[in-house]
C-alpha positions in Angstrom: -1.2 -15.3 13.9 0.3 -17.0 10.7 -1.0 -20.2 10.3 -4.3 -19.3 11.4 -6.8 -16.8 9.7 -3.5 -14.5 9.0 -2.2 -17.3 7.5 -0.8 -17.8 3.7 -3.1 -16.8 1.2 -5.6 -14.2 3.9 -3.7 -11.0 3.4 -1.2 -11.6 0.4 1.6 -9.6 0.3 2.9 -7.1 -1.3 1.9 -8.2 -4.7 -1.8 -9.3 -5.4 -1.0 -11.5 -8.8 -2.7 -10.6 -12.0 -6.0 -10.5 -12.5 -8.9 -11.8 -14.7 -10.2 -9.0 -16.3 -12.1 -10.2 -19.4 -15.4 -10.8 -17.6 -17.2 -9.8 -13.7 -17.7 -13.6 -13.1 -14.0 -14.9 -14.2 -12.8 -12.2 -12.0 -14.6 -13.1 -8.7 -13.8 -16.4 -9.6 -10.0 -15.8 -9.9 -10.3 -14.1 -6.4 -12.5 -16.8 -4.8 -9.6 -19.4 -6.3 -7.0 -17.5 -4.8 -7.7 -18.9 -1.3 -8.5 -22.3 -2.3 -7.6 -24.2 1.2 -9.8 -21.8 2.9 -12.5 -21.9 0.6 -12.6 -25.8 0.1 -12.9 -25.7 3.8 -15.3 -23.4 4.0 -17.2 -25.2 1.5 -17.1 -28.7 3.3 -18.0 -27.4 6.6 -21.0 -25.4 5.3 -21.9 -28.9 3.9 -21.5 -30.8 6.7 -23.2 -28.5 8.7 -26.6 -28.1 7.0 -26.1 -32.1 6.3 -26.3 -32.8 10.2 -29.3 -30.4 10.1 -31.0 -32.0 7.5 -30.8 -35.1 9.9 -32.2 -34.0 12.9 -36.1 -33.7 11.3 -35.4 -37.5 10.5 -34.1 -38.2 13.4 -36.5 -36.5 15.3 -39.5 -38.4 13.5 -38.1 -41.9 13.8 -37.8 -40.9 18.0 -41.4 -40.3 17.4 -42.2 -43.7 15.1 -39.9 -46.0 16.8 -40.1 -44.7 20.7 -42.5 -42.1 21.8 -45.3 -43.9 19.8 -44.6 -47.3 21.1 -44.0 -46.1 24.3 -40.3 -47.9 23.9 -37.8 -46.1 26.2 -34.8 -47.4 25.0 -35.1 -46.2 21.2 -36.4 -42.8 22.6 -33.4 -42.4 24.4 -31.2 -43.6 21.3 -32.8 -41.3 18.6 -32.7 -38.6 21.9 -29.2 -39.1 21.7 -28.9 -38.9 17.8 -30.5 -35.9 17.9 -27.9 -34.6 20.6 -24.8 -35.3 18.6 -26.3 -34.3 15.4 -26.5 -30.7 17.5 -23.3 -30.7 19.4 -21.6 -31.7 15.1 -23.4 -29.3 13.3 -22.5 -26.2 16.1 -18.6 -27.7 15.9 -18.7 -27.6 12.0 -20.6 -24.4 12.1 -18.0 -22.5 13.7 -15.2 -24.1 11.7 -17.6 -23.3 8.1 -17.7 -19.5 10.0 -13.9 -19.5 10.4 -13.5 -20.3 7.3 -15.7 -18.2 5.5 -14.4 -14.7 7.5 -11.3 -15.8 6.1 -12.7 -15.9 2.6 -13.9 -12.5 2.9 -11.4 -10.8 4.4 -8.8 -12.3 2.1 -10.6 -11.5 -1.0 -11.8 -7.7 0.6 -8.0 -7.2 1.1 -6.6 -8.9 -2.4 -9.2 -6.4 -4.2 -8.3 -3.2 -2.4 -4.3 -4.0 -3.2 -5.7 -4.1 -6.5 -7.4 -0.8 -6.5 -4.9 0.8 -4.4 -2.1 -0.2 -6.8 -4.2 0.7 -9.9 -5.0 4.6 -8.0 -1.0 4.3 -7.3 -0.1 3.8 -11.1 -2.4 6.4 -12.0 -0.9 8.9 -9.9 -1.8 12.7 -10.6 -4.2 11.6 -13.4 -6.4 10.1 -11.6 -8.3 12.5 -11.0 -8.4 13.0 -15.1 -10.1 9.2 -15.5 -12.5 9.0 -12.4 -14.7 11.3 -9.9 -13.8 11.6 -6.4 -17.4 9.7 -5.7 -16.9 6.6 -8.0 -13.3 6.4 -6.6 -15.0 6.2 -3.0 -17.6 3.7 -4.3 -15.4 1.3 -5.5 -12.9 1.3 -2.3 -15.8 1.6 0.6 -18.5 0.2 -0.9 -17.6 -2.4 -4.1 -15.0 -4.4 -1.9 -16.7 -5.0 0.7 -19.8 -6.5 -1.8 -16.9 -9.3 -3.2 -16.1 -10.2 -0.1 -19.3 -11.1 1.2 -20.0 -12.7 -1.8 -17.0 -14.7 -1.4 -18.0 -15.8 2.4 -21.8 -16.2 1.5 -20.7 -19.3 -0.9 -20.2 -21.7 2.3 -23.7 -20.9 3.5 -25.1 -21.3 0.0 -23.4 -24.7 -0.6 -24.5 -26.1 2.3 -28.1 -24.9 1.7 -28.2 -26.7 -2.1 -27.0 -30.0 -0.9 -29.4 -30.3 1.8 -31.9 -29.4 -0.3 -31.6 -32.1 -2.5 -30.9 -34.2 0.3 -34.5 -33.7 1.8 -35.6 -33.8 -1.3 -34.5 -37.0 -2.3 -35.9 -38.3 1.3 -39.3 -36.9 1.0 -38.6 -38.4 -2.8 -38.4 -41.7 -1.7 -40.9 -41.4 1.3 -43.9 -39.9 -0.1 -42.9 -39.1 -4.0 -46.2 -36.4 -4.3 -44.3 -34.5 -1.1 -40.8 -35.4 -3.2 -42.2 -33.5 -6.5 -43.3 -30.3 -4.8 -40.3 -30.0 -3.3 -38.6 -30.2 -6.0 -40.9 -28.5 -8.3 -41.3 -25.6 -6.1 -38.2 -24.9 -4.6 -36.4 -24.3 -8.3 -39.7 -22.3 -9.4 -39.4 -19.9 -5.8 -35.5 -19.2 -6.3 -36.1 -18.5 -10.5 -38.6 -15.7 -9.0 -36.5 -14.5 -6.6 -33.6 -14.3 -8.7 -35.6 -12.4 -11.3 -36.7 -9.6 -9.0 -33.5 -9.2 -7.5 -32.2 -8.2 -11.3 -35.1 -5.2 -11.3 -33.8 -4.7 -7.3 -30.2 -4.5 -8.4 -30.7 -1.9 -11.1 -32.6 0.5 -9.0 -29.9 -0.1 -6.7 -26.9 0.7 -9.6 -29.0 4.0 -10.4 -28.9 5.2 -6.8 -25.7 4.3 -6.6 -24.5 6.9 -9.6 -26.9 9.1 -8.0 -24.6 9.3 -5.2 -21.7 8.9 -6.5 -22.8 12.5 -8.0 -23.7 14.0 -5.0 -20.4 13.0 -3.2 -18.6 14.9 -6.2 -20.7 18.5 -5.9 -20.7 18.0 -2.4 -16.3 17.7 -2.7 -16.7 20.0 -5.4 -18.3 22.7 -3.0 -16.5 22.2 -0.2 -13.2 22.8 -2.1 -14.5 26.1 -3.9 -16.5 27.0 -0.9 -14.2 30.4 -0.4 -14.6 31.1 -4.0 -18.5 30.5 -4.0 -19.1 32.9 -1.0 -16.7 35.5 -2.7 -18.8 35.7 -5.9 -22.2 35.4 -4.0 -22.5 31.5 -5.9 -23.3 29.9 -2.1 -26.9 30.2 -2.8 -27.0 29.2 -6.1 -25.2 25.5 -5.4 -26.8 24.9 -1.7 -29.9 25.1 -3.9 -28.3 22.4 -6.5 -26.9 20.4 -3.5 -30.8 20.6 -2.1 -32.2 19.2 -5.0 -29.6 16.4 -6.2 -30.4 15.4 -2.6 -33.6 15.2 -2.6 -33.2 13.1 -5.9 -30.9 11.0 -4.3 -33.4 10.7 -1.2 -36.2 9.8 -3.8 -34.3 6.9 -5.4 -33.7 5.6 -1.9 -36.8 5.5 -0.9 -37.9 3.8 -4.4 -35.2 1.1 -3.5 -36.4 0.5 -0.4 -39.5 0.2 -1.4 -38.3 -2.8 -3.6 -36.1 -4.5 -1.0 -39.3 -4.6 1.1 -41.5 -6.0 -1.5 -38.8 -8.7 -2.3 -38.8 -9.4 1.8 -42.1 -9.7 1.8 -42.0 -12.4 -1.4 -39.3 -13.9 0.2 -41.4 -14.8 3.3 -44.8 -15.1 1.0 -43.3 -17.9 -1.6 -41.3 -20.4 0.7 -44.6 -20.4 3.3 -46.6 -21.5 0.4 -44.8 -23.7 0.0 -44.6 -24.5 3.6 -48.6 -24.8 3.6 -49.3 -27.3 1.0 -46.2 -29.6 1.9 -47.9 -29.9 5.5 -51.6 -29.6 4.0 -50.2 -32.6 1.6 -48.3 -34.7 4.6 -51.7 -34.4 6.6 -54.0 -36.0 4.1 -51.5 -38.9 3.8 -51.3 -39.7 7.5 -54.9 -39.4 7.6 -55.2 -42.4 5.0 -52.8 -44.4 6.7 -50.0 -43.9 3.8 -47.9 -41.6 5.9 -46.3 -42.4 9.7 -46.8 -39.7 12.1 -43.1 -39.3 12.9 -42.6 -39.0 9.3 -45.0 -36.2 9.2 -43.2 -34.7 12.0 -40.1 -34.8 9.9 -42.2 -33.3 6.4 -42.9 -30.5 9.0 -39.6 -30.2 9.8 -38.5 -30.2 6.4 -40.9 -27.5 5.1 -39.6 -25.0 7.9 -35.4 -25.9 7.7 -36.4 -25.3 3.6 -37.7 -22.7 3.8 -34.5 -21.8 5.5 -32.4 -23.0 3.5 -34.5 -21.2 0.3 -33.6 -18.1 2.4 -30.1 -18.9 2.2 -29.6 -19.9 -1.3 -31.5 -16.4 -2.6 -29.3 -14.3 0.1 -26.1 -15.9 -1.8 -27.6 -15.5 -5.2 -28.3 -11.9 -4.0 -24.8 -11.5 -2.9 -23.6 -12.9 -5.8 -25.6 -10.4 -8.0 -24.5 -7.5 -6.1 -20.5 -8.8 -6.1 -21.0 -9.2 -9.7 -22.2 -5.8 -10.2 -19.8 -4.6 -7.3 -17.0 -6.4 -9.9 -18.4 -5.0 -13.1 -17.5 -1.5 -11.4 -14.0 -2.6 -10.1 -12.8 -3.9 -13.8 -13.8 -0.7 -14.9 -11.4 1.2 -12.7 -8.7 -1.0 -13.2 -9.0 -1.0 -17.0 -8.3 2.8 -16.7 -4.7 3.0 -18.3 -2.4 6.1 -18.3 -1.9 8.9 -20.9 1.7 9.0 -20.0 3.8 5.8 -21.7 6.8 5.2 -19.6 10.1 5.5 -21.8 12.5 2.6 -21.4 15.9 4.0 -21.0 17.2 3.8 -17.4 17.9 7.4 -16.1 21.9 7.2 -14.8 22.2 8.2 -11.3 25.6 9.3 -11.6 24.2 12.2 -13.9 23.3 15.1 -12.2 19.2 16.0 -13.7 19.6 19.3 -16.1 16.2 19.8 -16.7 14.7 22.5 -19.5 10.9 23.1 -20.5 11.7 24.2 -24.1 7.6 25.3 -24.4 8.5 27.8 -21.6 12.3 28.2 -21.8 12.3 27.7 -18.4 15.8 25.8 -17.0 17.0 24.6 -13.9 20.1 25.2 -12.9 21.4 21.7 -10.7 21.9 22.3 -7.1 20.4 25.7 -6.8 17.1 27.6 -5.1 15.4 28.8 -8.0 12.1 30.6 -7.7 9.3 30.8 -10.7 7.2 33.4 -10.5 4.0 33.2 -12.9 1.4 35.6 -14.0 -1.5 33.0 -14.4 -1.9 30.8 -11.7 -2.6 27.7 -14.1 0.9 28.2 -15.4 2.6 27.2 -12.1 0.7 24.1 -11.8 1.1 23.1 -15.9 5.1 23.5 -15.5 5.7 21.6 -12.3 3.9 18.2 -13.9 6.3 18.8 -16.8 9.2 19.2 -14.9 7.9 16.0 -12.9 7.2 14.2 -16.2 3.2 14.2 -14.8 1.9 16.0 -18.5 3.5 16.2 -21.8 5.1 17.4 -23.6 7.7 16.4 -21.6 10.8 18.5 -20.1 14.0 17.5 -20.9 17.1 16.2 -19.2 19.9 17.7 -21.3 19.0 16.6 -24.9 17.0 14.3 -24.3 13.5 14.2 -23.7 11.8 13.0 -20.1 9.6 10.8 -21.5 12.5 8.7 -22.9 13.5 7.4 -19.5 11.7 5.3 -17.2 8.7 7.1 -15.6 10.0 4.7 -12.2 13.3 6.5 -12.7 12.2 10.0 -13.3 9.6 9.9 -10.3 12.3 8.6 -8.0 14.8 11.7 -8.6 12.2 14.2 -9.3 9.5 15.1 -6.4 6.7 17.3 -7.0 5.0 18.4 -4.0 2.0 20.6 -3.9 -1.0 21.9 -1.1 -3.5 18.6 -2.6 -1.1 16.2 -0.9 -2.7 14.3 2.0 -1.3 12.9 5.5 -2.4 9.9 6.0 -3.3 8.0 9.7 -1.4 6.5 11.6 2.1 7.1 13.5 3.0 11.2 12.6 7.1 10.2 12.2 6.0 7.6 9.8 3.9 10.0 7.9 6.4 12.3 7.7 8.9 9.6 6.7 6.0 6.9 4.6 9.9 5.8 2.5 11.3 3.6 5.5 8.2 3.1 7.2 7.1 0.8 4.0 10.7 -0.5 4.3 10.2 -1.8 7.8 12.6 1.0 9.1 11.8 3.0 11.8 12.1 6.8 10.9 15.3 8.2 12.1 14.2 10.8 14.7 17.5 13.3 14.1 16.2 13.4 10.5 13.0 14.0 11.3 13.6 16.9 13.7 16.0 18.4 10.8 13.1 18.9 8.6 10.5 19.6 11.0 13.1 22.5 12.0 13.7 23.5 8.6 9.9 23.9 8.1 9.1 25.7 11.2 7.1 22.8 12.6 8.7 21.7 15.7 6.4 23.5 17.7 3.2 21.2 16.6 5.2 18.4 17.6 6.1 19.5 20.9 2.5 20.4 21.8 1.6 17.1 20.7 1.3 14.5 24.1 3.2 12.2 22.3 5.5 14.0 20.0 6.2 12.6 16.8 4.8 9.5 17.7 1.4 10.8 18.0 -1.5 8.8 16.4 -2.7 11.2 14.0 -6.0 10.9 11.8 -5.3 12.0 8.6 -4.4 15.2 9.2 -8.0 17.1 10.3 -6.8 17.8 14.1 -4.1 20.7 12.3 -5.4 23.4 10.9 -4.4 24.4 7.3 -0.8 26.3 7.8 0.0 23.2 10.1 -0.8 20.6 7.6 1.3 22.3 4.9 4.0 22.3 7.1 4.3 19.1 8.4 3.5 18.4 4.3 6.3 20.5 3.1 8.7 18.6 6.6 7.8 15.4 4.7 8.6 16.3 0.7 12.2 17.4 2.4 12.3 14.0 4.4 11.8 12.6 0.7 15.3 14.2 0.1 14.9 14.3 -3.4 17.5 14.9 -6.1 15.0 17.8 -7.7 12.4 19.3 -4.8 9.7 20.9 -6.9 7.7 22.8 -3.9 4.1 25.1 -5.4 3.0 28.1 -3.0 4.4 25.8 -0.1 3.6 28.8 1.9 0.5 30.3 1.1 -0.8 29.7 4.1 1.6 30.6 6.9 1.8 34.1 8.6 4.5 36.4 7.8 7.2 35.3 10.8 6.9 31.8 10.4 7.1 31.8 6.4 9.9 34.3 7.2 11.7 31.3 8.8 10.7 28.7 6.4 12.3 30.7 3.7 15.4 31.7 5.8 15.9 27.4 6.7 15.2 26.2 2.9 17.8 26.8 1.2 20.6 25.4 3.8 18.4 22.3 4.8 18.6 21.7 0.6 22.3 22.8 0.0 23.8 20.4 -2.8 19.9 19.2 -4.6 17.7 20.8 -6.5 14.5 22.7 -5.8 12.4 24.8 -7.9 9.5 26.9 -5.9 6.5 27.8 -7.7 5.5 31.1 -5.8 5.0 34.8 -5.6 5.6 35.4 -2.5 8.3 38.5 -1.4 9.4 36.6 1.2 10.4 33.6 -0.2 12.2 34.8 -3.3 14.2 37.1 -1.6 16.0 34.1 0.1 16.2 32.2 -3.6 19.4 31.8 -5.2 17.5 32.8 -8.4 14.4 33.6 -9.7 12.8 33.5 -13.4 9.3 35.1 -14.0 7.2 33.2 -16.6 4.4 35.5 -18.3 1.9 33.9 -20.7 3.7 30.4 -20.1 6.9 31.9 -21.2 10.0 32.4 -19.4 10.6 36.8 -20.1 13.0 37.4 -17.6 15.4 36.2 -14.7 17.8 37.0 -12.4 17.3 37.8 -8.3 14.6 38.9 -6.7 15.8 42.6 -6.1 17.0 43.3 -9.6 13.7 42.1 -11.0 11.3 44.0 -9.1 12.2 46.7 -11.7 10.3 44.8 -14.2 7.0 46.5 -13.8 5.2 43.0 -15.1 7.0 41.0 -11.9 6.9 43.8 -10.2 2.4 43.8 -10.6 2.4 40.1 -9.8 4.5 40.9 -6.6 3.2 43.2 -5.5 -0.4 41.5 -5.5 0.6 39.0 -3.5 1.5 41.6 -0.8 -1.7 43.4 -1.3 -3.6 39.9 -0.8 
């Protein structure tokens, strides 16, 4: 495939470049430019293409003049023929301009989601902190796609302004009154267009927030739907969801309401036009100042114009809409991070000694150590310092996290919680994403080790193809499968400091009874700090510290503790739950 539409420049690799930020038009012209061959291509061919076209209404009406008129055989069959190779050239070209053009917008649909994809990457857990779920999904399913059709529509649109003024520099010359309202008319029909499709595409920006809204509540409530039916709150938001529908429904039908008025202008203005160029053409061929043929080819003109009007106000459209689409990109990559990285390299040959001095929690090297907290926030708010994800920041001996290199600290320090994803594609590769982006293939002893350790060798045998299943994300487990094959994959990872919260919650008593039992050797020599409160689990740590209020109160194992009536409550909850 390289060298043809996967060739240089179609699906750039790994690294999109820099972009142009300052402005929505220098930034879809940076991405247009960054397939220049392809696009100066594209460009040309559309040209050519509506050129040979533009030739066959000529063509066609000197056959008529010059043969069928004088009843001369010979120069019928010549313009016949003209008229046959200006087809057989323009549906060559066509497909070439085609070529071309899916290039363009696959190339620029794929340079802009590396773009997005690298800026949601560099924004890691915050993400969620700068942008909704919804606008994050508009901008990667919807926004994308609208540069890279803008990108492709440009051949189309080229090739539709020069043979414009190429038939309008021939009716020019032919019949200057035909000349003038072509040229009058055709400028005045695309200003209109080009005006209502501003109105169009803010109607079309508001439905767009609209639901962009609704895609949040509706993530929103499927996320607390447990919680909603427990406090009797499902009512209350299906009712919300009803109505932000409904709005949503509304605004739609308002915008299509709009893009079928513009439809109906767009077909209303250019046969207006169409009516008084052949109304005009007629009156001159009836006082002998016009041919027949050439009336023919006037004809001719006002239909493959009107066209060709079509096609210039779909690209401006396009245009419009990528510019918008852009507008909405640049906003998500001008998002920047809370979290400056530090710029001292973190030594590898110093084993990590992390301590939370807001908690007093610290973390023995090499050990199982469990953190039981009273509040369930606390768990979450000590595991992003540990992970350098929130400041303050913990500290490795002295010194502060946030002094090293966040690329340093993420690489030795792995936090892996129940909002983690699996992705589709290949299961082993999903389990092991490290050497899969390496070009490796997963190394299947490994893979069966951690699968073992978290007790979920039996989903792989019951899958037809093992772990080389084709998996979709994750939705043909149910829940205690996916966190297994999740928590399988953070000990793939093999982390210097494993960082696991409730990585059991949702597993049944025996088979959490073997994950806890498997930890601990699978880890022997690293790191890792469970966030839990579940019995079963900390009786197999190597030690436990119970944090109460955000601070660290007490430590030691798991037996001796439970006579600390405050551990002891949160315990003992767990088991009642």
């Amino acid at each position: 495939m390289r060298g043809s539409l996967a060739g240089p420049g179609l699906f750039p690799a790994p690294d999109p470049g820099v972009p142009v930020t300052t402005s929505p038009v220098r930034f879809l012209v940076w991405l247009a430019t960054r397939h220049r061959g392809s696009l100066v291509l594209a460009t040309v061919f559309g040209v050519l293409c509506t050129l040979a076209q533009a030739l066959v209404p000529v063509a066609v009406g000197l056959g008529i003049d010059r043969g069928l008129l004088p009843r001369d055989r010979d120069a019928l069959l010549v313009w016949g023929a003209v008229v046959l190779v200006l087809g057989v050239f323009q549906a060559l070209v066509g497909m070439l301009r085609d070529r071309a053009s899916t290039t363009n917008r696959f190339g620029a649909a794929y340079r802009a989601t590396q773009l997005v994809v690298r800026q949601a990457t560099e924004l890691g857990a915050e993400l969620p902190r700068h942008a909704s779920t919804g606008s994050v999904v508009s901008v990667s399913a919807m926004d994308v796609g609208h540069l890279g059709t803008a990108v492709e529509g440009t051949a189309r649109g080229s090739g539709a302004v020069a043979s414009i003024l190429f038939a309008s520099v021939f009716m020019l010359v032919t019949s200057w009154q035909l000349g003038v309202m072509v040229l009058v008319g055709v400028p005045l029909i695309a200003l209109s267009v080009t005006r209502l499709l501003r109105l169009l595409h803010g109607r079309q920006e508001q439905l767009r927030q609209r639901q962009g809204a609704l895609t949040d509540l509706s993530v929103d409530i499927i996320d607390g739907l447990r919680v909603l039916r427990g406090i009797g709150g499902e009512e209350v938001y299906g009712r919300r969801y009803r109505d932000d529908s409904q709005a949503v429904r509304a605004e739609g039908v308002r915008v299509a309401g709009a893009v079928a008025n513009m439809a109906f202008l767009r077909v209303l203005l250019p046969g207006t036009l169409l009516v008084a160029i052949v109304w005009l053409g007629a009156h001159q061929v009836s006082t002998g100042r016009l041919e027949p043929g050439l009336l023919v080819a006037f004809y001719g003109y006002a239909v493959f114009l009107t066209q060709q009007l079509g096609q210039i106000t779909t690209m401006l459209d396009q245009l419009t809409r990528a510019s918008v689409a852009a507008r909405r990109i640049l906003d998500f990559l001008g998002l920047r991070t809370e979290l400056l990285s530090g710029t001292r390299p973190l030594p590898d040959e110093e084993a990590l000694r992390l301590h939370d001095p807001d908690s007093g929690l610290t973390v023995p090297p090499g050990q199982l150590l469990a953190v039981v907290c009273d509040a369930d926030g606390d768990a979450r708010t000590l595991a992003d310092r540990l992970g350098r994800y929130a400041d303050p920041a913990a500290l490795h001996g002295e010194t502060p996290l946030s002094a090293y290199r966040t690329d340093d600290v993420r690489r030795r320090v792995l936090v892996a919680d129940n909002g983690a994803a699996l992705f589709s594609g290949r299961l082993a590769d999903q389990l092991d994403p490290g050497r899969a982006a390496d070009g490796a293939a997963p190394d299947p002893a490994a893979v069966l080790r951690a699968l073992e350790a978290a007790s979920a060798r039996d989903i792989t045998e019951a899958l037809p193809d093992g772990t080389a299943q084709e998996i979709s994300g994750g939705r043909e487990f149910s829940g205690g499968q996916q966190q297994r094959l999740r928590l399988a994959r953070a000990l793939l990872a093999d982390a210097e400091v494993l960082v696991l919260i409730d990585p059991t919650n949702a597993l049944d008593a025996p088979t959490e009874e073997r994950v806890a039992r498997r930890l601990g050797p699978y880890r022997t020599g690293r790191t890792t700090v469970v966030f839990t409160t579940s019995p079963i689990l900390l009786a197999h740590c190597d030690h436990v510290v119970f944090v109460q209020e955000g601070k660290a109160v007490a430590q030691g194992d798991h037996r001796n503790l439970l006579t600390y009536a405050d551990y002891r409550t949160v315990v003992s909850r767990e088991v009642t739950a």
